[in-house]
N, C-alpha and C positions, 0 to 999 in steps of 0.2 A: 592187454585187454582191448576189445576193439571196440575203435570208435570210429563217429561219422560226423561229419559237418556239411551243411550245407544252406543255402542262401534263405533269411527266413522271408518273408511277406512284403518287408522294409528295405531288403537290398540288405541288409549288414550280414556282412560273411565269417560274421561269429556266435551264428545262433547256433546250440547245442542239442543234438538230438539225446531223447532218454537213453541210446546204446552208450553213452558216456557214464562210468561204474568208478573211475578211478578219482577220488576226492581231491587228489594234487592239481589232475588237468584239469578237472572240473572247476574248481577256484582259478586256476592261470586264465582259462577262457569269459569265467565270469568278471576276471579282472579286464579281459580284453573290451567288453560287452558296455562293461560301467564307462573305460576312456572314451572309446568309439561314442558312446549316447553322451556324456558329461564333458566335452567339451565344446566350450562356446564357439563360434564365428567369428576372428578375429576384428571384424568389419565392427560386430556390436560395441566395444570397447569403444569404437572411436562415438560410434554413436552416443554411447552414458555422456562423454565428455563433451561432445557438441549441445545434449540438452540441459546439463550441467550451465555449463557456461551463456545458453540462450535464456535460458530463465532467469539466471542474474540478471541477464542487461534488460529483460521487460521488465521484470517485480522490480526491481533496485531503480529505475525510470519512473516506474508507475508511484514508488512509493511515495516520493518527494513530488509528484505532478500538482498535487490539492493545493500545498502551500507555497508551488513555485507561481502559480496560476494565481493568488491570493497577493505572496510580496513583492513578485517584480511586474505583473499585470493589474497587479492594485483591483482585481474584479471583488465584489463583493462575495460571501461564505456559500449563497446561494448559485451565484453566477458562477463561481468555482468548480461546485459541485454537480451541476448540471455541464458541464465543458468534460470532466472528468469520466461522468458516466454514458456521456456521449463518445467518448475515445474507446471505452467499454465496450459501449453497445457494436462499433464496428471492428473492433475487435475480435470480438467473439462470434460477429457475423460471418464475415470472412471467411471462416473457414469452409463453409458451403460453397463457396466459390472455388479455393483452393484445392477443396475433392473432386467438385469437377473436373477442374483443369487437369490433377492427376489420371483422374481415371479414364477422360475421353481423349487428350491431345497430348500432351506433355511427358506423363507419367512422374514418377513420385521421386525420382531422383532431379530431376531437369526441374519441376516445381522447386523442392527443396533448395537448389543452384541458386537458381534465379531471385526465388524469394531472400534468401541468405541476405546476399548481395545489395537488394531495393531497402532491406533492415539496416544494412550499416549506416548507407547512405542517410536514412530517414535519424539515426542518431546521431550522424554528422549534424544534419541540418539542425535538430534541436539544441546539441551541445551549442553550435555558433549563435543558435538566437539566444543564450543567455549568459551573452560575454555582456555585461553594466552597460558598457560605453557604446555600444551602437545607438542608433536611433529607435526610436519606438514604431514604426511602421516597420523595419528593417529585421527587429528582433521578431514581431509577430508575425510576419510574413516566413520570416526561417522556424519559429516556434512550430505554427500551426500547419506547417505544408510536413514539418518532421512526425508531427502527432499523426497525421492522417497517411504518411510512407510507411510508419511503424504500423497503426492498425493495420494497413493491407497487407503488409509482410508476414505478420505473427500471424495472422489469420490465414494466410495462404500457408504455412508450411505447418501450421500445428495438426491439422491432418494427417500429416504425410509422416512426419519424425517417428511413431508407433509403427504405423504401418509398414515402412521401409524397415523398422530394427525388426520389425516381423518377416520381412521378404527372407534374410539371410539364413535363417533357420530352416533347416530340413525336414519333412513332415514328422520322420520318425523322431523328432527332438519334441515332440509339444509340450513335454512336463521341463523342459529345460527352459523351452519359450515361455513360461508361465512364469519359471523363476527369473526369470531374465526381466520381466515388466515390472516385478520387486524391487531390484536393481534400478531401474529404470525411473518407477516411481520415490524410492529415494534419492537419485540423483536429481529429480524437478524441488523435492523441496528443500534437498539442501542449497543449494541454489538461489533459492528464492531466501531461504534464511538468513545467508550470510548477507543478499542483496540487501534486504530490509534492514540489518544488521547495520550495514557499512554506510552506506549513500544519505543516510540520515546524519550520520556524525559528519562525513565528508562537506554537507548542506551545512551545516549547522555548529561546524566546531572549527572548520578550517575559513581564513578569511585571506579572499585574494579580488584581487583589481579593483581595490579602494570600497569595497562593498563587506559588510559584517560577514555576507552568506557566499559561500562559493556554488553555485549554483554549476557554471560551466563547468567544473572537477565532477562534481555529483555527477551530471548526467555524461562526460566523458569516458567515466568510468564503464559504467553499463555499456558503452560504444563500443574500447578497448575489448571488452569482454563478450559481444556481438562479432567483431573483426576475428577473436582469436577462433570463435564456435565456425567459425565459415572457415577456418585454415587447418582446424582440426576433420571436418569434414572432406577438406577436398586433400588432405594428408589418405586418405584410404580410398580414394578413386577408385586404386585400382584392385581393389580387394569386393568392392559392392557387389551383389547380384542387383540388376537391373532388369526388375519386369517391363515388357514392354506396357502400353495402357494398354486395357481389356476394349476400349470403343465401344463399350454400353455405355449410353446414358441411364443407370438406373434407376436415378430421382426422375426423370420422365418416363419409363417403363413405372413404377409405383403408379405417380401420379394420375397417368391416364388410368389405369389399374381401379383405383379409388374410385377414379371420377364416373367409367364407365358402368360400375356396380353401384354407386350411388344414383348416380341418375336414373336406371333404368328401375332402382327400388320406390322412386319417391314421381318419380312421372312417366315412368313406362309403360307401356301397354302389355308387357308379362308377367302376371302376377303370379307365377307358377311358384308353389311352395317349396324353399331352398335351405338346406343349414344354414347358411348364413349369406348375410346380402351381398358379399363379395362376391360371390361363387356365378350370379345374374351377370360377369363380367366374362364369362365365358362365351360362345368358342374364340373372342379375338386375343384371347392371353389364355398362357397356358396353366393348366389346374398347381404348378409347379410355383411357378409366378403369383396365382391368385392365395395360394397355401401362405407362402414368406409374406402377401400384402396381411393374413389376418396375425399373423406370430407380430407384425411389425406393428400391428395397429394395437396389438395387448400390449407392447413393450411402449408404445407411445402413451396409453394409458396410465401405465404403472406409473410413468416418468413426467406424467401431466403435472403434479405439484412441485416439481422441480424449478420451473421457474421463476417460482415467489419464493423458494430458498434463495434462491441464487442473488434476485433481487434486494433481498438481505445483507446476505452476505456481500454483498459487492460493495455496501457501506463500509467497509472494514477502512477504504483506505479515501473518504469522502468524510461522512459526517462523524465515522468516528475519531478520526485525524482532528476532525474542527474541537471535537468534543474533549481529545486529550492534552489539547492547547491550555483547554482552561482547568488542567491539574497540572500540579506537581510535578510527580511524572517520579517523584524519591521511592526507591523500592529497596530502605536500609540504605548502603553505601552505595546504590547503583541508582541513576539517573539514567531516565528513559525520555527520548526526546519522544516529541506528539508523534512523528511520522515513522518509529521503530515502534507504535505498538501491532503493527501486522504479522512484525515477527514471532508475536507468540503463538501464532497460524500452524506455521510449518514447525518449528521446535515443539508444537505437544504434537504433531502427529508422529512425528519423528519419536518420539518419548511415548504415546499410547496406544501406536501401532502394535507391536511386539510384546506390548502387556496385554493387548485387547485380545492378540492370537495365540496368546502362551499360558495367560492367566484368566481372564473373564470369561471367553467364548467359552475353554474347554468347559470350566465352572459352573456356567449357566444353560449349559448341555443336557448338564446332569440334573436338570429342574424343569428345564420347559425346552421344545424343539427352537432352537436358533434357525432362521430363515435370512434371506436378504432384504424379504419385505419388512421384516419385522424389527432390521436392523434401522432399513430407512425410514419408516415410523418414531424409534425412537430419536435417531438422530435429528428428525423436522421437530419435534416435541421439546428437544434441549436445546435448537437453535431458533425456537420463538419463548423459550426461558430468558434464554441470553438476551436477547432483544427487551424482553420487558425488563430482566434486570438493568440495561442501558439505559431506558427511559426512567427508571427509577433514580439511577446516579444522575440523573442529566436534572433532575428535580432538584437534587441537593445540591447539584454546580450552581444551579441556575439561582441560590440563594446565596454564594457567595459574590455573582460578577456584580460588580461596578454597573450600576442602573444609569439609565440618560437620562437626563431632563425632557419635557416635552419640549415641543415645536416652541422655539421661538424663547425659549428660556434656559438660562444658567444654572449650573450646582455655586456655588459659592463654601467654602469650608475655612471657617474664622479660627487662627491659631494665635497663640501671643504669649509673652509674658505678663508680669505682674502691672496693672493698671499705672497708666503713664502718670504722671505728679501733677496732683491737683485736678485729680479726673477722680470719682468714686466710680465703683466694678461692677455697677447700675449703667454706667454710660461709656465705659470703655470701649470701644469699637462700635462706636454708633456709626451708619452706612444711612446718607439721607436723611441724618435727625431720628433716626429707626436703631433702636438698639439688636446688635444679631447675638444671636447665643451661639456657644460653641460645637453644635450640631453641626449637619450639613441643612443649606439652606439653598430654595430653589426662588431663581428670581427675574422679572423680565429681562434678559439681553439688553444693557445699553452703558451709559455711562455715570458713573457713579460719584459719590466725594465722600471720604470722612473724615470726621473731628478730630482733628490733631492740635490739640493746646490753642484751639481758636483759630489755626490753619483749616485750610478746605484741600485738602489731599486729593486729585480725580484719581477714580479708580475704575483701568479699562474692561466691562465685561461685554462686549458688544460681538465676542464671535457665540453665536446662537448655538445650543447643545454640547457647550463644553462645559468643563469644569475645570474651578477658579479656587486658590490656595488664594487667601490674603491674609499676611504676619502683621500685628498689631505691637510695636517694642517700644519699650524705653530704654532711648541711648544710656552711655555709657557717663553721659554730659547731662543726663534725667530729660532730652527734650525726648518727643513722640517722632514714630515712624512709622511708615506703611510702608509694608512689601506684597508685592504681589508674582503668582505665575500661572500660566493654563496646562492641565494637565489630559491627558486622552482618556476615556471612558471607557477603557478594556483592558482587556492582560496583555500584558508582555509580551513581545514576539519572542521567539527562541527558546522559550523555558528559562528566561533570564527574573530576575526577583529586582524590582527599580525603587531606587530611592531617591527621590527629587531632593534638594538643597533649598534650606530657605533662612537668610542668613540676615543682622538686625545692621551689621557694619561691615562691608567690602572691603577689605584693607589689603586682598589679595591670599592664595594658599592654594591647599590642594586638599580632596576629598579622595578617598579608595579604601579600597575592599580587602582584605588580607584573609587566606584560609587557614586552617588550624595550627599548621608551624607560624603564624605568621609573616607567610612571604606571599608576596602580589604572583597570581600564577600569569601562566604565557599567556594560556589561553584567555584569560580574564582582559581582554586589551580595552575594554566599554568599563572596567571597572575604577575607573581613574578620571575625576574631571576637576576643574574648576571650582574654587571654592565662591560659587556666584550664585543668586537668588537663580532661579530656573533651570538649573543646570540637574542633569541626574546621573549616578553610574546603576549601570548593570552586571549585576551578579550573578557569570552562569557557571553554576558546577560541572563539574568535570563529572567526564562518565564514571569513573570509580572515584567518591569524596566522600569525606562525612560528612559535608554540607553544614558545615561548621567555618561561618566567616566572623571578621573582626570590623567594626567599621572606624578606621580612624581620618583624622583630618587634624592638618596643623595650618594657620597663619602665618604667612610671612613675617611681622610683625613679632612672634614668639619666636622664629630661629635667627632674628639678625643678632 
């Protein structure tokens, strides 16, 4: 039966003319048609894997920034947080920089190089400034010169990463290119998931160079996995297409574009009636040019509310970090540190992706037209929901934190036993001839004395806005005793649960923590102190526990 072949529109030399009648060949060529279009660019592969692994080392970096910036620079939640969204802000600047450089001098491979490269370095530097034992000028000088290598890095190649996995594709592939950015875009948030995942427990569970928090692993890590993204890159070198740059500046072509149609609307001397005010930028750009300035200026409109989302959203790993300090963080037998709650970011989109495209959109097809405008609508709608629900849990935190005293005065909190011998429970812990009740009481900062069996006991409260534990006991021998300790007016750092020690006779012992088998875990190393007035342990669960601890303490004294 005859047939003919010949080259279609695309260059593929297995397009089929309709003289094809026999169904066998007809399938064998259709099979040729689907390989030829349906296979990938071997180049892109390497690319999923370099943005893979770039994304860990900024999210997984970024996500421990708020409270490295907080425990080892001691800045206050505020100072924090503003250092944080400054590293943001040139962050996500940068890349305007970074498309220029591709597009007029460089081009987008030689960008990506380069920038690769300036990234490790800048995570070198940060890792070394949060080795404990340097100096304090030493560590912020290598801190902050790594924060500001990294923004200019991330910001220089995140341009280019899309655009280059776009070079390798052939035009006739564009339904391939499309699925390819799928790909694409799940490898950015797995990446970011496992980041926020990991560098959190790495901060917060592993203890090295005599410090609770291992800070220099956390951020090594993300370093390692920056070094590996730049070896997986220059592993397919030699597989790339490489466009040369185009040498338009076309953010200055726009620019003057705008500028010249705007000005000649609002102070020109030609008032001649025009569709639209751009169009008065003619004859010095061409009607081709002045077209893409108005398509560009509706897409900048659509996209105007955009950066008060953003602005939002970028609290994810700032205030809501500070925010998740002062919970729990117990979800059943899982324990969520403060700075892994960003991970539930990428893991529901990852989880509501594929239900939003398989099950809701078709569903809601069938009711009302689905649009993209209509999608970003709802989406800004349920992300100032989330926000006000934030401010609502932040109302019911902020009823449970530990309040301060004013300027210049103490908490005081009166504990004891049964009224010392020959004192009635009217004047048991009198402080200054003032009897306290066993509230918490708020009281000038200074030095104090109480009645002990006609003793004058001082009692130090003279550092201004703390708070003071004082034990009121009858020894063992019926005389009186005061104890005293000062305690901080906040939560726990690490997600740890603290129990201070306040004890009527020192005879020596130990105090710790045991979990549900009753054995002292590894990781528990802060749960074990001293059996001494001021002393405390800290109880942190482990990432999978039932958060079922024991508290025991023996005296020396009872095992001799």
């Amino acid at each position: 039966m005859p047939t003919s072949l010949s080259d279609d529109s695309s260059g593929s030399p297995f397009a089929i003319q309709p003289a094809v009648r026999d169904p066998y060949l007809f399938l064998f060529f259709r099979w040729k048609i689907i390989q030829h279009r349906f296979v990938y660019p071997p180049a892109v592969f390497f690319m999923l894997g370099n943005e893979l692994c770039e994304r860990f080392s900024f999210y997984g970096m970024r996500a421990i920034l708020t409270l490295y910036l907080k425990f080892e620079h001691h800045f206050s939640n505020s100072t924090a947080t503003l250092i944080y969204h400054l590293f943001s802000c040139i962050a996500y600047f940068t890349p305007l920089i970074g498309s220029l450089l591709a597009d007029c001098w460089l081009g987008r491979f030689k960008v990506i190089l380069f920038g690769s490269i300036i990234y490790v370095f800048g995570h070198a530097l940060l890792s070394g400034g949060a080795v404990p034992f340097l100096s304090t000028g030493v560590r912020s000088t290598f801190d902050f010169s790594g924060l500001l290598v990294i923004a200019l890095a991330t910001g220089a190649i995140k341009p280019c990463v899309s655009a280059f996995a776009a070079d390798q594709f052939r035009e006739d592939q564009a339904d391939l290119r499309a699925q390819f950015f799928s790909f694409f875009y799940f490898a950015i948030n797995t990446g970011s998931l496992f980041a926020i995942f990991l560098t959190p427990i790495l901060r917060g569970r592993v203890h090295c160079m005599g410090s609770k928090y291992c800070f220099p692993l956390a951020f090594g890590v993300p370093g390692v996995l920056m070094l590996i993204a730049l070896l997986i890159f220059l592993a397919a070198v030699k597989l790339y297409k490489k466009p040369p740059p185009s040498k338009d500046n076309i953010g200055r072509q726009v620019a003057s574009c705008v500028y010249t149609g705007a000005s000649r609307s609002i102070c020109g001397k030609n008032k001649k009636p025009v569709d639209h005010w751009l169009d008065r930028a003619a004859p010095e750009h061409s009607s081709q040019l002045i077209e893409e300035c108005k398509r560009f200026l509706a897409v900048v409109l659509i996209f105007s509310p955009l950066p008060f989302f953003w602005a939002l959203y970028d609290q994810q790993g700032s205030t809501w970090i500070l925010q998740a300090q002062r919970l729990n963080g117990r979800l059943g037998f899982f324990t969520m540190l403060p700075d892994q709650v960003n991970a539930l970011n990428p893991l529901l989109i990852l989880i509501f992706v594929p239900i939003f495209e398989g099950l809701i959109y078709p569903a809601a097809r069938k009711v009302v037209k689905v649009t993209p405008l209509r999608k970003i609508s709802i989406g800004l709608l349920l992300a100032a929901l989330s926000f006000a629900m934030a401010g609502i849990l932040q109302l019911e935190v902020n009823k449970t934190m530990e309040p301060s005293p004013a300027e210049g005065r103490v908490f005081i909190q009166k504990v004891g036993n049964a009224p010392v011998s020959g004192f009635s429970s009217d004047t048991f812990g009198q402080i200054n001839g003032g009897a306290l009740s066993s509230e918490k009481t708020e009281l000038d900062a200074g030095m104090y004395s109480a009645d002990v069996n006609g003793n004058k006991v001082p009692i130090n409260l003279t550092d201004p806005n703390a708070g003071y534990v004082v034990g009121f006991f009858e020894n063992s021998n019926g005389s009186g005793d005061v104890k005293q300790f000062k305690y901080r007016n906040e939560k726990t750092e690490n997600g740890a649960t603290r129990i201070h020690v306040l004890v009527p006779e020192e005879d020596g012992g130990r105090i710790f923590a045991c979990n549900n088998d009753g054995e002292l875990d590894d990781h528990n190393s802060d749960a074990v102190a001293d059996l001494k007035t001021g002393n405390y342990i800290d109880i942190l669960p482990g990432l999978f526990c039932l958060n079922d601890f024991s508290i025991k303490f023996y005296k020396f004294r009872d095992v001799q």
